[in-house]
Structure formats: C-alpha cells, structure tokens
N, C-alpha and C positions, 0 to 999 in steps of 0.2 A: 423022518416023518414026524409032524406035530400038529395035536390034536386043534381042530379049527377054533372050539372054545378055548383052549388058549392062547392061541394067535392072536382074539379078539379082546384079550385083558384090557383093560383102561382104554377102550377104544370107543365113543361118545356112539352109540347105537341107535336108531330109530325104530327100526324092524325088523324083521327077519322071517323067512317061510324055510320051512327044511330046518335038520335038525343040524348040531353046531359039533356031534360028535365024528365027527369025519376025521380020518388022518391025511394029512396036505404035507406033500412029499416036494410042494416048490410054489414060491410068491410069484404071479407077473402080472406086469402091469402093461403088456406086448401082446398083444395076441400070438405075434407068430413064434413066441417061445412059447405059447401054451404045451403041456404034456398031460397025461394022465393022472389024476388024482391033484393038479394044481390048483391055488387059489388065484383068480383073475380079478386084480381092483382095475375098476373101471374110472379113470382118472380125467379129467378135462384139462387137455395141455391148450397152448398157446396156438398150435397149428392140428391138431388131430383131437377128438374126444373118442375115448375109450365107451364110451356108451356105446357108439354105435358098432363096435367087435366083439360083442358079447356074445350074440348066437355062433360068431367065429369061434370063439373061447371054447364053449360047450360041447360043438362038436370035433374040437379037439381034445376035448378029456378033458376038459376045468367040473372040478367036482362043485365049487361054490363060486359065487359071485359077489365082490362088494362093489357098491354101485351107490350114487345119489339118487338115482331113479330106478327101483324094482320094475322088470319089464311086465305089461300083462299079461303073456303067452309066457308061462312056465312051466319048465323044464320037472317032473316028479321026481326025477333023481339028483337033483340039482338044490342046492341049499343059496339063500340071495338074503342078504346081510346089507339092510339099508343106511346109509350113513348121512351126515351132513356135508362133511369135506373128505373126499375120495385119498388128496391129497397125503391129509392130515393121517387117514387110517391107513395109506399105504405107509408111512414112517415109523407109526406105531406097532403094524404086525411083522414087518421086517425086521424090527427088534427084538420082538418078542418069539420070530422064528430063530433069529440067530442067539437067543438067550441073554440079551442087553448087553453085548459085549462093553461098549463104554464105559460101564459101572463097574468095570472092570481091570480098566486101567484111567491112568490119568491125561482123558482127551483134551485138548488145548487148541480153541478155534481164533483164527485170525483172519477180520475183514476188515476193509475200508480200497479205497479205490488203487491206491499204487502201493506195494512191498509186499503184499497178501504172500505170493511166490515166495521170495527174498526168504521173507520174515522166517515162514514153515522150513521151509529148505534148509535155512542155516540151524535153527533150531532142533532138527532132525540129525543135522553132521555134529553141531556142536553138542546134544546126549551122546550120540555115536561116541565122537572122542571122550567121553566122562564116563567111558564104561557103562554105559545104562541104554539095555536094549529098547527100540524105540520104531514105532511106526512114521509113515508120510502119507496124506493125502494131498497131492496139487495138481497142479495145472499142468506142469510137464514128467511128473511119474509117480507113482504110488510105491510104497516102501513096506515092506513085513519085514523086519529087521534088515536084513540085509537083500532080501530080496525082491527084484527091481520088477513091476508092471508099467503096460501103457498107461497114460490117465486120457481119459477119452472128454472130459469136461471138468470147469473149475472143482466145482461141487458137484461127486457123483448124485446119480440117483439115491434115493434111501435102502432099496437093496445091497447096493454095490457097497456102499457106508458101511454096514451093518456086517455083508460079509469081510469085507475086507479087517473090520476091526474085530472080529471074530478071527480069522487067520493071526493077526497080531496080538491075542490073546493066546493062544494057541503055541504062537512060537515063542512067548515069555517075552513081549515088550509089557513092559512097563508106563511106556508115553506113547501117546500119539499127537500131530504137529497137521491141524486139517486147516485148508483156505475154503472159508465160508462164502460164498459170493452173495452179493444182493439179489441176485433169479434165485439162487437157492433157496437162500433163507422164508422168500415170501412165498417161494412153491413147496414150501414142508421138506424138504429132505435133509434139514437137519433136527427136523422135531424130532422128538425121543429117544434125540441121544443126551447123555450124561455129561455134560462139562466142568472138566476140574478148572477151568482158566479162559479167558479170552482176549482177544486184543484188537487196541482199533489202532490204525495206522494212520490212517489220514482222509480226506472227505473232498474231494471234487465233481464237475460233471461229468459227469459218464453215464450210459446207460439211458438216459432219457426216454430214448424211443420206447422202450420196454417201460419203465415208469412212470412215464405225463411230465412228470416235474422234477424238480430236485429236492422239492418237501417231501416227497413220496419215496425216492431216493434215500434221503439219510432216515425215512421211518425203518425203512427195510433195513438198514444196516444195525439201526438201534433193535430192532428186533431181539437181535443174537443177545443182545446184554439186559434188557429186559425179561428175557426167561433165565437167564440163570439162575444157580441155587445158593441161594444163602451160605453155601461150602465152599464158593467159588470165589477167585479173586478175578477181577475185571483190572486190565492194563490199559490207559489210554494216553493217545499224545497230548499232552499240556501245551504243545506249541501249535497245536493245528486249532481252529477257532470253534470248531463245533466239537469239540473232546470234551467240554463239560457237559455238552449236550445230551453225547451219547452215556454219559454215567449217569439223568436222572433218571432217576425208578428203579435201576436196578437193584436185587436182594443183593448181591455180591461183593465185597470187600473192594472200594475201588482205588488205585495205584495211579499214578502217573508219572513218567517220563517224559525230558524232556532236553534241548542243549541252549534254549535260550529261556524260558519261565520256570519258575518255581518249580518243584517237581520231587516227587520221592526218591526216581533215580535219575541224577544229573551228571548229562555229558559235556565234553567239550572239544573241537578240533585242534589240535595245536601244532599240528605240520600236515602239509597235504601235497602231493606230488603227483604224477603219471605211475609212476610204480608203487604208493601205496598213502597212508596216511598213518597219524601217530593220533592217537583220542586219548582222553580223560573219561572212565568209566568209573562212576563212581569215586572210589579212590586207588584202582587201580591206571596202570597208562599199560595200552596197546598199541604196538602196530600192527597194522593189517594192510594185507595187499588190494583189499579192495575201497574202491575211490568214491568220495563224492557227498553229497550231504545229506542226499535219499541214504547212501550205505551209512552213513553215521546214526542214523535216525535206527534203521534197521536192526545196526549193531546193538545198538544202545537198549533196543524192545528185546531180542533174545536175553541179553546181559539180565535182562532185569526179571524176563521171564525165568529165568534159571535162579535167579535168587527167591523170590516166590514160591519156587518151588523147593528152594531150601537148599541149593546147590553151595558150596564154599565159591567166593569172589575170588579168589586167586587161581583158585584150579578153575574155573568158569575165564578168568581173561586169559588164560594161558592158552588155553582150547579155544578159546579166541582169533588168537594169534597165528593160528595155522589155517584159520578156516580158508576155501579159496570162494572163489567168485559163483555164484549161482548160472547154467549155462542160458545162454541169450541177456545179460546181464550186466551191461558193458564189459560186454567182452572184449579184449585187442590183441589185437597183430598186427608186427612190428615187422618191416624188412625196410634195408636203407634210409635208414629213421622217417619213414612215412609208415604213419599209425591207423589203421582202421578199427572204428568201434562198432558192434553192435547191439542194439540194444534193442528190448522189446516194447521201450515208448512209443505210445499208440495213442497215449491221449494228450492233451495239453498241457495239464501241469505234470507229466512224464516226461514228456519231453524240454519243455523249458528247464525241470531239474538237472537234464543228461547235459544238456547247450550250457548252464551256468555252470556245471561242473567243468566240463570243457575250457568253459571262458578262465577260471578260478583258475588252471594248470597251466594256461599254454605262454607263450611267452609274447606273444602277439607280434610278432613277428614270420608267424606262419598263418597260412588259411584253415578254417574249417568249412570243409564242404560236407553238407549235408544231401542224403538220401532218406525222402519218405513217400509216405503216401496211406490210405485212408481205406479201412476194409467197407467195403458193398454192403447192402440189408442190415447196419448198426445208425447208429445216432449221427444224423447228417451235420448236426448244427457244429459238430467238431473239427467239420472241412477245413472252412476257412481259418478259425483259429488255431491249426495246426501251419500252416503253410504261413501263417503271419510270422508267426514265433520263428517257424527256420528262418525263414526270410531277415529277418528282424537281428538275428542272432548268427547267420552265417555268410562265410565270403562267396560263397554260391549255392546254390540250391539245386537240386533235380526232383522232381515233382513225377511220381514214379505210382504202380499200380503194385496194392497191398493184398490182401483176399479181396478183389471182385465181389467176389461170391455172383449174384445173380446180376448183376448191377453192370453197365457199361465202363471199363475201366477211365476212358478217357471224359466221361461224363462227369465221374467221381475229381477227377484232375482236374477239370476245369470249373468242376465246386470250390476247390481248393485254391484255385488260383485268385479267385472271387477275395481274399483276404488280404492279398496282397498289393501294397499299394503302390499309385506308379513310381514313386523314384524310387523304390527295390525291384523292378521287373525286370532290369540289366541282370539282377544276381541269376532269374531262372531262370532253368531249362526244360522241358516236358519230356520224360521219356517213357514210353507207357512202359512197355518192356523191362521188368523189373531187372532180369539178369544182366541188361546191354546196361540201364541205369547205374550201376553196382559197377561194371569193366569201366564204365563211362566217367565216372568218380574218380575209382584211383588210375586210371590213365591221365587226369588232368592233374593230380596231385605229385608236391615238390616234396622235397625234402624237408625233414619236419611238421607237413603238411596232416591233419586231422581230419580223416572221414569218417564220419556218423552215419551209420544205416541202420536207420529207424525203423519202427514196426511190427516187426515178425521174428525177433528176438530166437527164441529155442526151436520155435516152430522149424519143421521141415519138410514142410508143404506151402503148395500155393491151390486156393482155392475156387477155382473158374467153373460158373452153371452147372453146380453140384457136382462135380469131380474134383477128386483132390492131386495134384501130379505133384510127384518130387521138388522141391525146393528149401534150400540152406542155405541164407545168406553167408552165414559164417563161411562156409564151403566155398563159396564161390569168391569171397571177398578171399579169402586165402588160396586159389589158384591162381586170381588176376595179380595177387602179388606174387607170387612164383612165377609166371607168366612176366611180366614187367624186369624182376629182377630177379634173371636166372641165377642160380648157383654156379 
C-alpha cells in the first residue's frame, strides 16, 4: 500500500477534489483489473479511452481517479486527480509506486528499427557470462536474473516496466538490457525511468501507419536520447545515416560504433562463413557462431556497450565468443546439406540484410528459395517492397500469409505481389497457407539448397480475426526436414 500523495510526486497536476491521503494497494489503467482501494488512470489509447471506464472503475473499488477530464457527477468518496497527459502520469506514479526501481540499477535502452531484440538479448547472455546479475526486457521474454517470463509486447506497459524492474532489484541484478520501441516511447511508458545508457541501431521505414511519416518516426525514436541524463552515455551507429541525427540534443556522453566510418568503437569482418564469422572488435579478434553483417553490427554495439560500462575487452570478447544465436534469428537447420533459415525479417531493410547475408555465404551454385509474407492491420506500403527484394534476391519465391490479423490473407499477397515485376514472376508462387508454404519450400529444395522463412521469426503463433492458434515455423521447418529425410 502507498499513500496516493506519493504516488503523485513530480507528477505535472491541474486539479484535484478529494483528499490525496488515501492508501492505494494497486495502479490500473484496465478497468477490468480494478480491485478495492486501486488507483484507475484514465488513459486515451489508440483504440479504447479509458475516460469512458471510469464509473466502471468506482464501482469496482477504485478509491481515486486520474483522469484529463474530472467527470461532473462525483463520487464523495472518491478522490479525481486532474492531469494534462494521462499517459505521462500513469509512468510516473508506477514508478513511484514501485520505489524508482531503475535508479537503482543500471537500465540500458536500445531502439531503432532492426537488432533492438538481438542487441538486449545478447547483452543480457553476454553480463550473464561476466558474472554480473542482470535483468531482460524484450520482445520474446523478460528476464529477473535467471528467471524467464512471457513478454506480451515490445515495450511493456509502464506498470509491467516498473514492476518487473523492481523484481530485478530485488533479486540483486545489477543491469538491465530493455528494447524501447517507437509506440513506446511516444505513448510514455518509458517516461520515468532512469537511464544509465542507450542505444540506436539503425533507422528505417517501419511503423508508418502508426506515425504519418518517417519524420515523425525518427522524432519518436530520438526521443529516448533527448531525455537522457547528463550521467548517461548514448551509443549510436556511425554507419547508419541518421546517427548523427539521433545524438543532437542529447545531455548524455555520446559514443559511436561502427565497421566502415570513423567511430569510437571499430569493427571489422575478416572471415565469414555458414557456420560462423571471425571480427575485429576493437583490438580484440572473435569468432562467433553467429552470421551476417546485421550480427556484426550487433556484436560490435554489445562490445562497446560492455566497455562504457567499464567491462575489461578481453574478458568481454571472450564471453563473446560463446554467445549463441538469438531464438527466431537466423536460425538453421541442416539435414542432407539442405539448409533452412529462419528469421524474423519482416521489414525491408531486415530482410534485404538476411538475403545479402545469404548471398555473401553461398557458393552460388545452389538456390535460395524464399518464404514470406506480410502481417494484416501494419503499414501496407511495405507489401510490395518486401516481395520486390525476395523476388529480386531469390531463385524462387513463395508469397505466403504472415499475422493476417484482421485483414484478407490473400488480399495482403496480392498487395505483395504488386512489387514484383514481370520478368521475376516465373520465380513466384502464392501459397496462402503458411504451413503447406514452409513443406512446399523444402520439398522443392536440392542439396545445398537455402531456404529463408521470413517473418515470424521466435513467434509461435499465428494470428487470424483476433485469435491466436499455434504456430512455429522453426517446428515445422524442422519436421518437414525429418519428414523428407528420414533417419
């Protein structure tokens, strides 16, 4: 329980009726988890406003309300706590209900459009291996030292933050390793946390539908580094072209990485294979089992993130050296030297990185057949140039249904198809049917032969008119190989 006058610490106030001395025994921003004695912010999301659950709230026990609009039929036992941005003060009292855990340890955010995952995840394994108890927030699971949660969105809620980095407070982490996304950040739910560090990775389209533009886009991502504190060092790519961008303004110490410009920490490729690659970190050389020049980039922002943080370079590449592959992540499997990748390129320059890696290993003497296709209710304008790039990049294509979601699978495929021009239309195939698409791949594939199933990476669902059913590409790409060639 904590008193609602300090929940409301540093929280930008307008008004308020009813007294602030109440004890508040839980934050929501849900109606239908209200309980007794809770605080309900009334929040205005993208598809529901919490304004209109308020007398829901009340008479399920919400002692107080914060709200942009005070209703005018009130409640006498009821306390209403006017604000400007709902958002902004649901981040700040979540904080201050969970005791600022981030000021607590040393949080470390990483956004930009591809490695966000990658980047957290290794950085997470790679303190693991260095002895130094450490937190995960991502996209495919949340971390309190060692112990493993679902992650239900990139960036949780500002509740879910706050608890969860209170738990890893609690069990003696030290770091935590969060992926900031661009909804996040401009929906507040990484306001009022504490950042020892942060990092940008890289900047393309994406997101649009949600943002208007792409000016709009990199404001949100610059965001994260514009609030930092003066105690903070900011990491950014010197090779991506908007990295100077995102460092101006910022208070924070800023760093740059990079394998072809100038840069504070400089890498380099100098073997690169199917089964791993050899780098230039700094001045140390690693191999690593994992491939490609997105992983180089990757490697290269942990490496440098661990020296910022004061880590020794030798014991930092060595722990390197062990790290394995992030899951959904070009992943592969291998039977009767026919290779299946899968990867969670979803967007264009994701995917073009995963195909030029491909292209960079193979001996061209075998095919790459690609598997994709394009989730439902996201940014349409990426159809066709996803389907150009397979197309463009591989010896055949299948043109396959990704999350739906609400959307006509075959509608979305023949958006896709729109990109492809005609003397590459011998390479496609249309399969809506994701699982037949996938048997359909490595059934036509030879020996030596490379299939890419794009998309849905770690995910293991598929998502049809708001239902989620079972789905693992990985799973199934690895029975159709069992299946093909039995033991």
């Amino acid at each position: 329980m904590k008193l609602l006058k300090g929940l409301l610490y540093g929280v930008p106030l307008l008004e308020r009726a009813g007294s602030t001395h109440l004890a508040i025994s839980k934050i929501c921003f849900d109606s239908r988890e209200v309980r007794k004695d809770s605080l309900f912010v009334a929040v205005r999301g993208t598809q529901v406003d919490g304004h209109q659950y308020i007398e829901q709230a009340i008479n399920q026990g919400a002692a107080a309300i914060v709200c942009e609009e005070i209703p005018e039929n009130q409640k006498e036992s009821v306390s209403y706590i006017g604000v400007k941005d709902s958002s902004l003060a649901l981040a700040l009292i979540a904080a201050n209900f969970y005791d600022n855990p981030s000021e607590k340890l040393q949080l470390i955010g990483i956004t930009g459009t591809n490695g966000k995952t990658t980047t957290a995840t290794l950085l997470y394994d790679l303190f693991t291996l260095l002895g130094s108890r450490s937190g995960l927030l991502s996209t495919v699971k949340v971390c309190v030292a060692k112990e493993i949660h679902p992650a239900t969105h990139t960036t949780p809620d500002p509740v879910q933050i706050n608890y969860y980095l209170h738990k890893m407070v609690e069990a003696g982490c030290r770091y935590c390793f969060m992926e900031a996304s661009s909804h996040g950040i401009v929906q507040n739910r990484t306001a009022g946390l504490k950042f020892a560090g942060a990092v940008f990775t890289n900047i393309t389209h994406e997101h649009l539908d949600y943002h208007g533009n792409f000016e709009n886009y990199i404001k949100a991502k610059k965001k994260l580094f514009d609030e930092l504190p003066k105690s903070a060092f900011m990491l950014t790519n010197a090779d991506d072209r908007h990295g100077n961008t995102m460092a101006l303004n910022t208070k924070a110490q800023v760093f740059r990485y990079g394998l072809k410009n100038d840069a504070d920490y400089k890498g380099r490729m100098l073997e690169h294979q199917l089964n791993g690659m050899l780098l230039r970190l700094g001045q140390q050389e690693v191999w690593t089992k994992l491939i490609g020049d997105f992983n180089a980039y990757n490697l290269l922002a942990i490496y440098s993130v661990a020296l910022c943080l004061e880590k020794d370079a030798l014991q930092v590449a060595t722990a390197i050296s062990s790290l394995k592959a992030v899951a959904g992540r070009f992943q592969y499997l291998q039977k009767q030297d026919l290779t299946a990748i899968v990867d969670y390129a979803h967007t264009p320059d994701a995917l073009q990185n995963v195909l030029d890696t491909i292209e960079s290993i193979r001996s061209k003497n075998e095919k790459v057949i690609t598997v994709v296709g394009c989730g439902g209710n996201r940014d349409a304008a990426k159809r066709p140039e996803m389907a150009r790039i397979a197309a463009e990049m591989s010896d055949q294509v299948i043109l396959t249904s990704d999350n739906p979601r609400f959307e006509d699978p075959d509608a979305i495929i023949d958006e896709m198809e729109k990109g492809i021009e005609m003397h590459l239309s011998h390479k496609v195939l249309k399969i809506t049917d994701r699982k037949q698409a996938i048997r359909t791949a490595i059934q036509l594939g030879q020996s030596k032969d490379l299939i890419l199933i794009a998309g849905k990476g770690h995910e293991t669902y598929q998502e049809i008119k708001g239902e989620r059913s079972p789905f693992d590409d990985l799973a199934i790409a690895r029975e159709t190989l069992d299946q093909k060639y039995p033991d």
